[in-house]
VEXTIVEX-383025 format. One line per field, with one value per atom (N, C-alpha, C): residue number from 0; residue in three letters; atom name; x, y, z. Coordinates in steps of 0.02 Angstrom, whole numbers, always signed. Example, Ala and Ser with C-alpha at 12.3 -4.5 7.8 and 13.67 -1.06 7.14 Angstrom:
REM VEXTIVEX-383025
pos: c(0 / 0 / 0 / 1 / 1 / 1) $
code: c(ALA / ALA / ALA / SER / SER / SER) $
site: c(N / CA / C / N / CA / C) $
xx: c(+660 / +615 / +660 / +642 / +684 / +645) $
yy: c(-284 / -225 / -165 / -112 / -53 / +2) $
zz: c(+390 / +390 / +390 / +354 / +357 / +394) $
REM end
This chain:
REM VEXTIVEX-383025
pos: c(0 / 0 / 0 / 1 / 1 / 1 / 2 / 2 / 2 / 3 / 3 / 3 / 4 / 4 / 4 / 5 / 5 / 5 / 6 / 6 / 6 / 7 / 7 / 7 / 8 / 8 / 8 / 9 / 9 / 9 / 10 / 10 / 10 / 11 / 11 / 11 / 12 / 12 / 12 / 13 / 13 / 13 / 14 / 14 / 14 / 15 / 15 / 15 / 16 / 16 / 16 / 17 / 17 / 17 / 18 / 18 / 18 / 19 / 19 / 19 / 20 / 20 / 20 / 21 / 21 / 21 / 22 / 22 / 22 / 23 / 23 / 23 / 24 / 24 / 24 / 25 / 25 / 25 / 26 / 26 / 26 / 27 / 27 / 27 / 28 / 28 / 28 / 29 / 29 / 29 / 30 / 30 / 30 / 31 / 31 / 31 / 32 / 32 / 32 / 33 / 33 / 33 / 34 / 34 / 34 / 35 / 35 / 35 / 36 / 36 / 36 / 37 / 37 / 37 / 38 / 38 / 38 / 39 / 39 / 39 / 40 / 40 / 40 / 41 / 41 / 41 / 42 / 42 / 42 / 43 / 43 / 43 / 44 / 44 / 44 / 45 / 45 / 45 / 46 / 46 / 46 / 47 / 47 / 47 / 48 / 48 / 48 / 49 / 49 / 49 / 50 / 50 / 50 / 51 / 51 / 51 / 52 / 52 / 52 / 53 / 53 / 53 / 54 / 54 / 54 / 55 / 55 / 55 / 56 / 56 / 56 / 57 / 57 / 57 / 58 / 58 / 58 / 59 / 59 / 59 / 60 / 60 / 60 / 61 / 61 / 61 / 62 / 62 / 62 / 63 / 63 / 63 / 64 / 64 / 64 / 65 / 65 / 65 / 66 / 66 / 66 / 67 / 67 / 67 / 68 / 68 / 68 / 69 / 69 / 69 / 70 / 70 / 70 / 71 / 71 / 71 / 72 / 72 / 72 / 73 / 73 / 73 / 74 / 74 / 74 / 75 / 75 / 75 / 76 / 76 / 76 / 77 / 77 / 77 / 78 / 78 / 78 / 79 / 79 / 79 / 80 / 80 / 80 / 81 / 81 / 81 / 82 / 82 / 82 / 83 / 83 / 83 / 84 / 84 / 84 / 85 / 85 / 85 / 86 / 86 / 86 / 87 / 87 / 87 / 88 / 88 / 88 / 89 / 89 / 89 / 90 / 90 / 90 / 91 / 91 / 91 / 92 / 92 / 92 / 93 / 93 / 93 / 94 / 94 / 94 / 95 / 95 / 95 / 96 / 96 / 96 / 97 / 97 / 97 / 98 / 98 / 98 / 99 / 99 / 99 / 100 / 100 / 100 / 101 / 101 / 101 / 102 / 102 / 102 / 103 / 103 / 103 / 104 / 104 / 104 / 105 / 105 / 105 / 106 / 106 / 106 / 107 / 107 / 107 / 108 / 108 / 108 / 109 / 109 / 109 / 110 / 110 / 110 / 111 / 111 / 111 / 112 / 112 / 112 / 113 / 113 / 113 / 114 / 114 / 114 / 115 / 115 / 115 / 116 / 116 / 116 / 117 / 117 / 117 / 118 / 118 / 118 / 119 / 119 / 119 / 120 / 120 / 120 / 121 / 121 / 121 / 122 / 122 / 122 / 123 / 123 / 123 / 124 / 124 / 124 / 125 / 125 / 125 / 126 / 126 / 126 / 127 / 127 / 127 / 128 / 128 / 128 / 129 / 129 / 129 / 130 / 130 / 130 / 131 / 131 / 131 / 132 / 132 / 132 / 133 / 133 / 133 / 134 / 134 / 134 / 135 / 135 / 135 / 136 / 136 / 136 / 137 / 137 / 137 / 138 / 138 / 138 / 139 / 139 / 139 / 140 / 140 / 140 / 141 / 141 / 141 / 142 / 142 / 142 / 143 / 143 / 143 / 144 / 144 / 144 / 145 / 145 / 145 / 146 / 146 / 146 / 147 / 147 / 147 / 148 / 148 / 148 / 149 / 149 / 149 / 150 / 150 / 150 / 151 / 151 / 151 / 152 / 152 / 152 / 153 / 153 / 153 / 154 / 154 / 154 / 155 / 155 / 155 / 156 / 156 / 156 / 157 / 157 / 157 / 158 / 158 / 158 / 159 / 159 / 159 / 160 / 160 / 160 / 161 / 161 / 161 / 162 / 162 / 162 / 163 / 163 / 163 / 164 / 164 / 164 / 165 / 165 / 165 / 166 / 166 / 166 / 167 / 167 / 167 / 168 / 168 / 168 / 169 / 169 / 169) $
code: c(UNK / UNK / UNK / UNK / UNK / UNK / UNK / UNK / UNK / UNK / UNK / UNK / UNK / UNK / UNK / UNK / UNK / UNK / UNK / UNK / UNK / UNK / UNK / UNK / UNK / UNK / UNK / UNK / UNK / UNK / UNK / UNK / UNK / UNK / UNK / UNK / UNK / UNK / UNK / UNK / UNK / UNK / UNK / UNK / UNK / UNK / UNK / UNK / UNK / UNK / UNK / UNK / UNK / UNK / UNK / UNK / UNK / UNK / UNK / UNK / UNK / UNK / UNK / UNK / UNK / UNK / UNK / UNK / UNK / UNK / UNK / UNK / UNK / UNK / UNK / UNK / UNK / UNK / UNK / UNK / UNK / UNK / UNK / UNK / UNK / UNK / UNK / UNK / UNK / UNK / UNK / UNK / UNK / UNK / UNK / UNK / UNK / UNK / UNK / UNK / UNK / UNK / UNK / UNK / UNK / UNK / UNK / UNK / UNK / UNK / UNK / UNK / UNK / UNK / UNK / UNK / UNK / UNK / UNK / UNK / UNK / UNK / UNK / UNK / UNK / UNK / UNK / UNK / UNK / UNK / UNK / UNK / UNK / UNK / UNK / UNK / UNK / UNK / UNK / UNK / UNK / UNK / UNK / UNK / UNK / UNK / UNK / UNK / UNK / UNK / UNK / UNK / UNK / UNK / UNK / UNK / UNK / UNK / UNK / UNK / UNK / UNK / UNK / UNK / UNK / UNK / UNK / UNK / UNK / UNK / UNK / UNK / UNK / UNK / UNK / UNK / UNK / UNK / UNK / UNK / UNK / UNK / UNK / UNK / UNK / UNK / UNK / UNK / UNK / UNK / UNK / UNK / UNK / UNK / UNK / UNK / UNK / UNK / UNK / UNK / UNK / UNK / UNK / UNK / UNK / UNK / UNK / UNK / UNK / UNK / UNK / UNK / UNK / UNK / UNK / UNK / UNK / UNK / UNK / UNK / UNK / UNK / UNK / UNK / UNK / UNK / UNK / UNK / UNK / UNK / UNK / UNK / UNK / UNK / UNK / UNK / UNK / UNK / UNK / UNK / UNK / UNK / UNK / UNK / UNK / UNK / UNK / UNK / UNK / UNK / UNK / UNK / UNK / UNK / UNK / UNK / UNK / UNK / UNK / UNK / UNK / UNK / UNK / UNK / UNK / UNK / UNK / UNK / UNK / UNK / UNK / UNK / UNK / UNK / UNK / UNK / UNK / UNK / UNK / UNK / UNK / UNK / UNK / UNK / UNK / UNK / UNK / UNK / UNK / UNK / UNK / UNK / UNK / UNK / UNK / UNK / UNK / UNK / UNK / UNK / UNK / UNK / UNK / UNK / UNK / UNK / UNK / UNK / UNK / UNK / UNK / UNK / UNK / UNK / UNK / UNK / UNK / UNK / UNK / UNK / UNK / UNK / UNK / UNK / UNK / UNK / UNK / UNK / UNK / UNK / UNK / UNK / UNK / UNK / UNK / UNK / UNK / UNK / UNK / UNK / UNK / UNK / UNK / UNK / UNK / UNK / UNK / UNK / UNK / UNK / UNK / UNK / UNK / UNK / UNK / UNK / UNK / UNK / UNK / UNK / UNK / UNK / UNK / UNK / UNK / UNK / UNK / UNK / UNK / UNK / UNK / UNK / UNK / UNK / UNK / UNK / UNK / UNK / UNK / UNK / UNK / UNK / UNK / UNK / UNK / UNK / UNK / UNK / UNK / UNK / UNK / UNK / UNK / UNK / UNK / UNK / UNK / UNK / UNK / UNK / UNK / UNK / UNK / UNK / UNK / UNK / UNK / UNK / UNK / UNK / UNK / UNK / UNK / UNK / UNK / UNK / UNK / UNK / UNK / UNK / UNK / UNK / UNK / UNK / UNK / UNK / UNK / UNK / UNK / UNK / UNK / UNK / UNK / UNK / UNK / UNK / UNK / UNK / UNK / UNK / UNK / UNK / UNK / UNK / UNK / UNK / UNK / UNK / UNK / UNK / UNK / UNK / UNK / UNK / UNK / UNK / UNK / UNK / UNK / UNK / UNK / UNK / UNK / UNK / UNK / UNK / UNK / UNK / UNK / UNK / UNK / UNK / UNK / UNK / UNK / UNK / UNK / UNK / UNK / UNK / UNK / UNK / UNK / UNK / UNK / UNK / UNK / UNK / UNK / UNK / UNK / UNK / UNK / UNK / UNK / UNK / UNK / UNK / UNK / UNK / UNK / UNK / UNK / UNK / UNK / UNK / UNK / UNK / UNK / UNK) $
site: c(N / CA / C / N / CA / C / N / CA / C / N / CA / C / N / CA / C / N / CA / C / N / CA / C / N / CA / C / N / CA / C / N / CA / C / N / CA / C / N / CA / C / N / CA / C / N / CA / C / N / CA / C / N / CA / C / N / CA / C / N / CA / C / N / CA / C / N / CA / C / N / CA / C / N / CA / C / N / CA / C / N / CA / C / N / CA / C / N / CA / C / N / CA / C / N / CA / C / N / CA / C / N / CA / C / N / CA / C / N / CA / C / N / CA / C / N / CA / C / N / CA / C / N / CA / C / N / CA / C / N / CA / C / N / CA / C / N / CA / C / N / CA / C / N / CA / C / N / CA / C / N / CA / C / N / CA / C / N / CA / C / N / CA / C / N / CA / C / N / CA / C / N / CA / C / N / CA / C / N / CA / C / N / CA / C / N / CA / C / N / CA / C / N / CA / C / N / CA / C / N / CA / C / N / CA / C / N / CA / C / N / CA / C / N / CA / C / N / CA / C / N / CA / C / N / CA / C / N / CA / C / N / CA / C / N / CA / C / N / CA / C / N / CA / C / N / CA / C / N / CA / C / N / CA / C / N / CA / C / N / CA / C / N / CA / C / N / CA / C / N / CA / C / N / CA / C / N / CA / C / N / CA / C / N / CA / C / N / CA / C / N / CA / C / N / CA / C / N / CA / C / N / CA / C / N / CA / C / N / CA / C / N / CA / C / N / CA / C / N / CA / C / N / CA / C / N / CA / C / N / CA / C / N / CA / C / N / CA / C / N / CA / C / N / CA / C / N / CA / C / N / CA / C / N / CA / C / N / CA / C / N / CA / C / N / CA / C / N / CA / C / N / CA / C / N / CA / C / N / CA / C / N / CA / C / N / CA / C / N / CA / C / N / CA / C / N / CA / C / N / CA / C / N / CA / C / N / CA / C / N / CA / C / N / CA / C / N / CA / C / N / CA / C / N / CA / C / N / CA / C / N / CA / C / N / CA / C / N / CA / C / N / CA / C / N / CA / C / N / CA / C / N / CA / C / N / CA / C / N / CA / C / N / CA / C / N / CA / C / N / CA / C / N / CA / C / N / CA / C / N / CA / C / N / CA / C / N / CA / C / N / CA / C / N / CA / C / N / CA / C / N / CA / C / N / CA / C / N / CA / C / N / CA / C / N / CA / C / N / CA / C / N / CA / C / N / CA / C / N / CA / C / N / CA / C / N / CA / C / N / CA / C / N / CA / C / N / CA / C / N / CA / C / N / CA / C / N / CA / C / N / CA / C / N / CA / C / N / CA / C / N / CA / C / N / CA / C / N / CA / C / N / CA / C / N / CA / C / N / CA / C / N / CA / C) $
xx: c(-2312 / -2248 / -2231 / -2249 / -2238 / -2272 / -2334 / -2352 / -2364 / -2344 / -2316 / -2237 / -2199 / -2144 / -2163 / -2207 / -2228 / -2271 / -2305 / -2355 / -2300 / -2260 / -2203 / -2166 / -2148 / -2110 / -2168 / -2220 / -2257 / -2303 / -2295 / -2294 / -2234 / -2176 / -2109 / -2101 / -2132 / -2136 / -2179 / -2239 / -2282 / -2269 / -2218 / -2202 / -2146 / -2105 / -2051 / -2055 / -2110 / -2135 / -2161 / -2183 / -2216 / -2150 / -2094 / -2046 / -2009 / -2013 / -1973 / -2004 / -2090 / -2115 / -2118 / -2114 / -2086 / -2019 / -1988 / -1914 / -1895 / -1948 / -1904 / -1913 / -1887 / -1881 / -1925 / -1956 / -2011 / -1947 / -1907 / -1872 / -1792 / -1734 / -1688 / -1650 / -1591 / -1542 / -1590 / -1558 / -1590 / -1511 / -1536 / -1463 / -1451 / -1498 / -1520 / -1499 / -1492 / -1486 / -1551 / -1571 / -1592 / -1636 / -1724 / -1764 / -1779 / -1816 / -1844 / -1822 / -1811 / -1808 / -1865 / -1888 / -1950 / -1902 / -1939 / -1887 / -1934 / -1933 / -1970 / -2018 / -2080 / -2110 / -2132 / -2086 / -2119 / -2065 / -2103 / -2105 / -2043 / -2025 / -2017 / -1941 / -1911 / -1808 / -1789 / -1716 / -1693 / -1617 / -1625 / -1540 / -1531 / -1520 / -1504 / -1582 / -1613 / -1691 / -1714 / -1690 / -1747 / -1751 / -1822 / -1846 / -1810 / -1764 / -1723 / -1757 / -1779 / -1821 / -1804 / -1780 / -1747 / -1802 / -1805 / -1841 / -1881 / -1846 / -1871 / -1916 / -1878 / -1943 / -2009 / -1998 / -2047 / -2100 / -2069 / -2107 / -2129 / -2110 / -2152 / -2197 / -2223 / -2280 / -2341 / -2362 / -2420 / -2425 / -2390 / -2372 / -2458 / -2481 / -2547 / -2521 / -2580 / -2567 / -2622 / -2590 / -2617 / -2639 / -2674 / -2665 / -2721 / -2668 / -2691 / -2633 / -2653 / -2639 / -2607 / -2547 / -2547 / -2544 / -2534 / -2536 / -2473 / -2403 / -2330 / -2315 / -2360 / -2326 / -2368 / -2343 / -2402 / -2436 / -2495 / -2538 / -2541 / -2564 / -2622 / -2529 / -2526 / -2458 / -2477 / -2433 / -2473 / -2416 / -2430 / -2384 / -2397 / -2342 / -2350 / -2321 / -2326 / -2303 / -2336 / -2306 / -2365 / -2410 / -2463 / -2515 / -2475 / -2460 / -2432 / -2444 / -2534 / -2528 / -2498 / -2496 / -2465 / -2371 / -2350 / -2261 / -2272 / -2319 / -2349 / -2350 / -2387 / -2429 / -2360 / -2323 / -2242 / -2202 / -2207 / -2171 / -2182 / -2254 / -2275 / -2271 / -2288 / -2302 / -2371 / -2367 / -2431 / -2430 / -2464 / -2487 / -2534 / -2547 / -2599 / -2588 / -2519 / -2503 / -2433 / -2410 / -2310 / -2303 / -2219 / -2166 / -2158 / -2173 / -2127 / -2095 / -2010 / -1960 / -1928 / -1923 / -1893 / -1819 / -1803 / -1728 / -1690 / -1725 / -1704 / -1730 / -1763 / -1767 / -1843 / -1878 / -1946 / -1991 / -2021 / -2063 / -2141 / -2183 / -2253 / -2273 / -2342 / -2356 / -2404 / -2424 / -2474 / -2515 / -2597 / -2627 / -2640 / -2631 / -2624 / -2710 / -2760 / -2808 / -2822 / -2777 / -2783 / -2761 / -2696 / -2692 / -2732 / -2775 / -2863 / -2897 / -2900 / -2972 / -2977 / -2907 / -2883 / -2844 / -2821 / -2770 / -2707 / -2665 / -2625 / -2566 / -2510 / -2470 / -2400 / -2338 / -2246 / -2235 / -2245 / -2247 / -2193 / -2149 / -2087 / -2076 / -2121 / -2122 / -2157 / -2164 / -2213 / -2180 / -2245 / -2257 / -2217 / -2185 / -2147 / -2101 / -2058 / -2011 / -1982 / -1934 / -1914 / -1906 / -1951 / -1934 / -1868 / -1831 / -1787 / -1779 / -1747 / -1738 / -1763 / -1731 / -1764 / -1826 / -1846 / -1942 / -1978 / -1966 / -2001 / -1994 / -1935 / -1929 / -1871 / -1845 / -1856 / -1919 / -1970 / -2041 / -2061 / -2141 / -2169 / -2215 / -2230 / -2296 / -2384 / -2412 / -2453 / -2532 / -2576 / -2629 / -2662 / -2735 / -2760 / -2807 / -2760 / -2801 / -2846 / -2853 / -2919 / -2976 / -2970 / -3014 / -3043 / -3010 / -3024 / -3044 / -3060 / -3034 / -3063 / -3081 / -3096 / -3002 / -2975 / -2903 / -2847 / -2896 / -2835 / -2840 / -2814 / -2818 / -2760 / -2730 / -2658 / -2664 / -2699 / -2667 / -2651 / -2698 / -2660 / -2589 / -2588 / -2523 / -2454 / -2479 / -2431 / -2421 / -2459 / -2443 / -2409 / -2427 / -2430 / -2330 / -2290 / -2203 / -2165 / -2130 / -2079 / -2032 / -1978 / -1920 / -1911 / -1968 / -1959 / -1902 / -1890 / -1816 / -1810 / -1872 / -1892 / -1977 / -2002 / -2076 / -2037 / -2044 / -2035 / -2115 / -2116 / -2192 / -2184 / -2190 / -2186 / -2224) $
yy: c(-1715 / -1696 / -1624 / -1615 / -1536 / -1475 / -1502 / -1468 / -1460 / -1491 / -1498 / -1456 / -1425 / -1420 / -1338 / -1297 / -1264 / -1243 / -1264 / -1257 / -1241 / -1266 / -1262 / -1188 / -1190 / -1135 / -1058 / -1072 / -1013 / -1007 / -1062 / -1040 / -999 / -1035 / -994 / -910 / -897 / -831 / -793 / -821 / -803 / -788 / -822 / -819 / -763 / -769 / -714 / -630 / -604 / -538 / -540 / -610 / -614 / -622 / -660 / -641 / -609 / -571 / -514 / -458 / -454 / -415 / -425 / -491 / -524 / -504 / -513 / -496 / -428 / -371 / -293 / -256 / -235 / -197 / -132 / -140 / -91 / -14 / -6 / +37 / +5 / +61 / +50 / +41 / +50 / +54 / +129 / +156 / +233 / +262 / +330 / +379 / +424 / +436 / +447 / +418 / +466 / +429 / +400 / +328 / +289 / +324 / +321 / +340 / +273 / +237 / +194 / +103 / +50 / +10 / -63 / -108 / -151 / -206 / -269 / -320 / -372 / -429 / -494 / -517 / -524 / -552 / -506 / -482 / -419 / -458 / -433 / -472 / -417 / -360 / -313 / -283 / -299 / -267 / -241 / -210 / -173 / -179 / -197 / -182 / -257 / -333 / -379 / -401 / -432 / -462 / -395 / -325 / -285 / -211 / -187 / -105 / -50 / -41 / +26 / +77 / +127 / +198 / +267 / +304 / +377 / +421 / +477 / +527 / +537 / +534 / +542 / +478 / +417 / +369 / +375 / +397 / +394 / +444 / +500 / +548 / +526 / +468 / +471 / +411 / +407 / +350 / +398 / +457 / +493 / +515 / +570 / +567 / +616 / +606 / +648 / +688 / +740 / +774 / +786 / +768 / +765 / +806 / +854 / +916 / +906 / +899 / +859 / +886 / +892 / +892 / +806 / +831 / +756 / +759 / +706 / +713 / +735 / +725 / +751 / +797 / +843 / +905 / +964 / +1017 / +1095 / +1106 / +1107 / +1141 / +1092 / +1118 / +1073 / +1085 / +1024 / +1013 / +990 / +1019 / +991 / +939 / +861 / +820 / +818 / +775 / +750 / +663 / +642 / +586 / +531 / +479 / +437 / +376 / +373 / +307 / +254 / +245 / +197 / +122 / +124 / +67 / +58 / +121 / +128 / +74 / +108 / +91 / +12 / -30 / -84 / -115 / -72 / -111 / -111 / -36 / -48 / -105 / -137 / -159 / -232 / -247 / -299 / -342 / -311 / -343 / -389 / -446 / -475 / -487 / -516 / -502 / -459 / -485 / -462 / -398 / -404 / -341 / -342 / -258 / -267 / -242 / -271 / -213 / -167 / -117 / -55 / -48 / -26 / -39 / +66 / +82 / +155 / +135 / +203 / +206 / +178 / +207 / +170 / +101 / +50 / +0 / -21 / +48 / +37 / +10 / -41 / -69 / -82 / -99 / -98 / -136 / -173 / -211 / -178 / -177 / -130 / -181 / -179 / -204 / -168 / -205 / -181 / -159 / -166 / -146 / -74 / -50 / +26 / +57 / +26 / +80 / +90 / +51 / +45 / +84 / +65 / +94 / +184 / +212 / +272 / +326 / +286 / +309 / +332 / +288 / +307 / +350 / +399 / +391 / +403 / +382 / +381 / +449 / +489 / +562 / +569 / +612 / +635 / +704 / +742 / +821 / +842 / +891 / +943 / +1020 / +1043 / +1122 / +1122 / +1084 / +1081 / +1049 / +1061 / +1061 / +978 / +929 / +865 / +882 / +814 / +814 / +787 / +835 / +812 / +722 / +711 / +639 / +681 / +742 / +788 / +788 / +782 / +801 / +764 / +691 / +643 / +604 / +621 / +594 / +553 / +531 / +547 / +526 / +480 / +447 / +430 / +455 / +462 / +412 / +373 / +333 / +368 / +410 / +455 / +452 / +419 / +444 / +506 / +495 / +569 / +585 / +583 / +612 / +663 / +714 / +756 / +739 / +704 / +654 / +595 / +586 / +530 / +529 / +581 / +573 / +503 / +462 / +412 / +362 / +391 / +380 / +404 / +441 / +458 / +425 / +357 / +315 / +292 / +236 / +221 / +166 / +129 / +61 / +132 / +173 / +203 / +249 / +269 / +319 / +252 / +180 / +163 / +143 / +151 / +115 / +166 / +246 / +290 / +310 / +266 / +260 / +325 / +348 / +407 / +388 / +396 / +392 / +324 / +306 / +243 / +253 / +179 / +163 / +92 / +39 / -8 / -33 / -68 / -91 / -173 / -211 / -279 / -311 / -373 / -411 / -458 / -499 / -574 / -614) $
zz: c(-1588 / -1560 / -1579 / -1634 / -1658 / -1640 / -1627 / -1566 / -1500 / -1460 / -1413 / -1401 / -1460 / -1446 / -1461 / -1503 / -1492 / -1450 / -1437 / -1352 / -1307 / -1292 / -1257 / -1257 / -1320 / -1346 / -1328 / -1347 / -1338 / -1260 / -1237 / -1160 / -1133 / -1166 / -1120 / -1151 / -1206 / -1222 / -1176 / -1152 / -1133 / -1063 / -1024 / -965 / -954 / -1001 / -1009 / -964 / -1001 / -970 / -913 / -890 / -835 / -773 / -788 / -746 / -742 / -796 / -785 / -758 / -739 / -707 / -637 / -606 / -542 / -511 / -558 / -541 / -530 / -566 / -558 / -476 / -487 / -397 / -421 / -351 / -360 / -340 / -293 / -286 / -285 / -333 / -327 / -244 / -245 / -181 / -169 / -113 / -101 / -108 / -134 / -140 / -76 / -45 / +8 / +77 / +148 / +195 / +204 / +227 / +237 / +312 / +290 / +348 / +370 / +324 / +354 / +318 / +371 / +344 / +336 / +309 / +299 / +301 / +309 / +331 / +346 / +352 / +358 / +299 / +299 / +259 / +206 / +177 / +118 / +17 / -20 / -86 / -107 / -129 / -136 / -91 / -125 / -75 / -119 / -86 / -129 / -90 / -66 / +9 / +32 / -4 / +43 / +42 / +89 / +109 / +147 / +140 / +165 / +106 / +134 / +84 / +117 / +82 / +130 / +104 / +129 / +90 / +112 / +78 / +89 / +93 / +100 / +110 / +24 / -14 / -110 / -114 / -83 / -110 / -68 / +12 / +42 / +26 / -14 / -46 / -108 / -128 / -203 / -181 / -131 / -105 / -107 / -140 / -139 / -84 / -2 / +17 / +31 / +109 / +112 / +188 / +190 / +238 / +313 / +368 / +400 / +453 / +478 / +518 / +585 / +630 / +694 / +749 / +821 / +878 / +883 / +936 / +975 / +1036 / +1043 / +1155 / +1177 / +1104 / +1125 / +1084 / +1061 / +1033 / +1050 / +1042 / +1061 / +991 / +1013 / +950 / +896 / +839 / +800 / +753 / +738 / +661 / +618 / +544 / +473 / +478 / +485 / +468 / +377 / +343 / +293 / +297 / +246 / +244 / +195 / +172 / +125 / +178 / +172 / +211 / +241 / +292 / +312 / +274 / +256 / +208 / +146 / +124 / +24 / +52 / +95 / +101 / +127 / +159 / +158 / +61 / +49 / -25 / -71 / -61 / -106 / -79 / -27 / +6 / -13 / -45 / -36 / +19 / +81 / +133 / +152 / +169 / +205 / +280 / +285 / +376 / +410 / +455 / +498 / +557 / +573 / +615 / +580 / +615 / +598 / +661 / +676 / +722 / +722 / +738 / +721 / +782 / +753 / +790 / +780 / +843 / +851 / +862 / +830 / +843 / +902 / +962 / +1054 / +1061 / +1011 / +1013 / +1050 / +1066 / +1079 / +1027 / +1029 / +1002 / +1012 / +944 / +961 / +921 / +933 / +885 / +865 / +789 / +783 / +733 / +713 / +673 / +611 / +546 / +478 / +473 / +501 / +498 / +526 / +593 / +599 / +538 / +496 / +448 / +382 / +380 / +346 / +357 / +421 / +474 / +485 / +481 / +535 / +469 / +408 / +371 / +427 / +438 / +473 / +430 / +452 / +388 / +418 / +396 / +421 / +401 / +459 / +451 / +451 / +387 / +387 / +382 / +392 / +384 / +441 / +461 / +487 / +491 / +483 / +449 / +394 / +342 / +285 / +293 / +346 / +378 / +392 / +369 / +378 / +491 / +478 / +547 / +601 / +624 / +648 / +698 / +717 / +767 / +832 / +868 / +905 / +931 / +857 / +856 / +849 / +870 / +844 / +794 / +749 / +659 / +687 / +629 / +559 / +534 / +581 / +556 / +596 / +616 / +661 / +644 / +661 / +645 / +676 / +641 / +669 / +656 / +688 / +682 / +686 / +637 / +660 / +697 / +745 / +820 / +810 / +782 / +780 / +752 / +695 / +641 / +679 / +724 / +778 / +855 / +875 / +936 / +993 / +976 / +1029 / +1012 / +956 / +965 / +1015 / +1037 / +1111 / +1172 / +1171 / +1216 / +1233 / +1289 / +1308 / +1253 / +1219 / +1175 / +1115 / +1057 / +1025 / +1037 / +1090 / +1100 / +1079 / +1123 / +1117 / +1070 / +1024 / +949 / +902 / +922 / +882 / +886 / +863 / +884 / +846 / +860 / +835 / +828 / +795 / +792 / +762 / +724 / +662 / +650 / +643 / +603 / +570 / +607 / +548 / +567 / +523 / +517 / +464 / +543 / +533 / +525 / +449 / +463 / +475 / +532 / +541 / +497) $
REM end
């Protein structure tokens, strides 16, 4: 009996750190206006059941750079932005494809394997510069079309969405 009541006792120690490493939020609220929002099947909130992410958190996702032409802009642009998969992996998202949902409510379904396959990344800059709503932003969902080019086709364009404003995972 006495041990048993320690076994006990030093399992629940043992579990302690372990939920409290479950429980911490990978990102606070954002202080920030709000670029992008995550929502459905992801481990990881911060706003209610979704990942709200400002421009500072989306920059501290290791944010890479991409320097590519598209089919809707002139000339070759240095996007920046972090991997579309890293804001997935913070997100603790699973699934096989997501929504991405634009500001005008255009939508796409896209597969979590292009952003493997292609390094896709939620471009929030180009030439340095935060990209306006104007220009395609506040988050462009952008392949790299030069790195790729058998990516310039009508299924990628339509995948390739601007004016992110959420990435739902069923």
């Amino acid at each position: 009996m006495l041990l048993t009541s320690r076994c006990r006792y030093l399992f629940a120690l043992c579990l302690l750190p372990v939920s409290t490493l479950l429980s911490a939020e990978p990102f606070p609220p954002p202080e920030g206006d709000v670029l992008l929002r995550l929502t459905g099947d992801i481990a990881h909130v911060n706003v209610g059941d979704e990942l709200h992410l400002d421009r500072a958190m989306l920059m501290s996702l290791s944010p890479v750079v991409v320097e590519t032409a598209t089919p809707w802009t002139e000339g070759v642009g240095r996007f920046e932005g972090p991997l579309a998969r890293a804001v997935l992996d913070a997100a603790g998202a699973g699934g096989e494809h997501v929504q991405v949902r634009a500001l005008d409510a255009f939508e796409a379904k896209v597969p979590v394997s292009d952003f493997h396959e292609y390094d896709v990344i939620l471009a929030i800059q180009r030439d340095g510069e935060p990209i306006a709503v104007r220009d395609l932003g506040p988050v462009f969902l952008l392949y790299p079309f030069d790195d790729h080019p058998e990516l310039l086709n009508e299924t990628i364009r339509f995948r390739s969405v601007w004016h992110v404003g959420t990435i739902h995972v069923p």
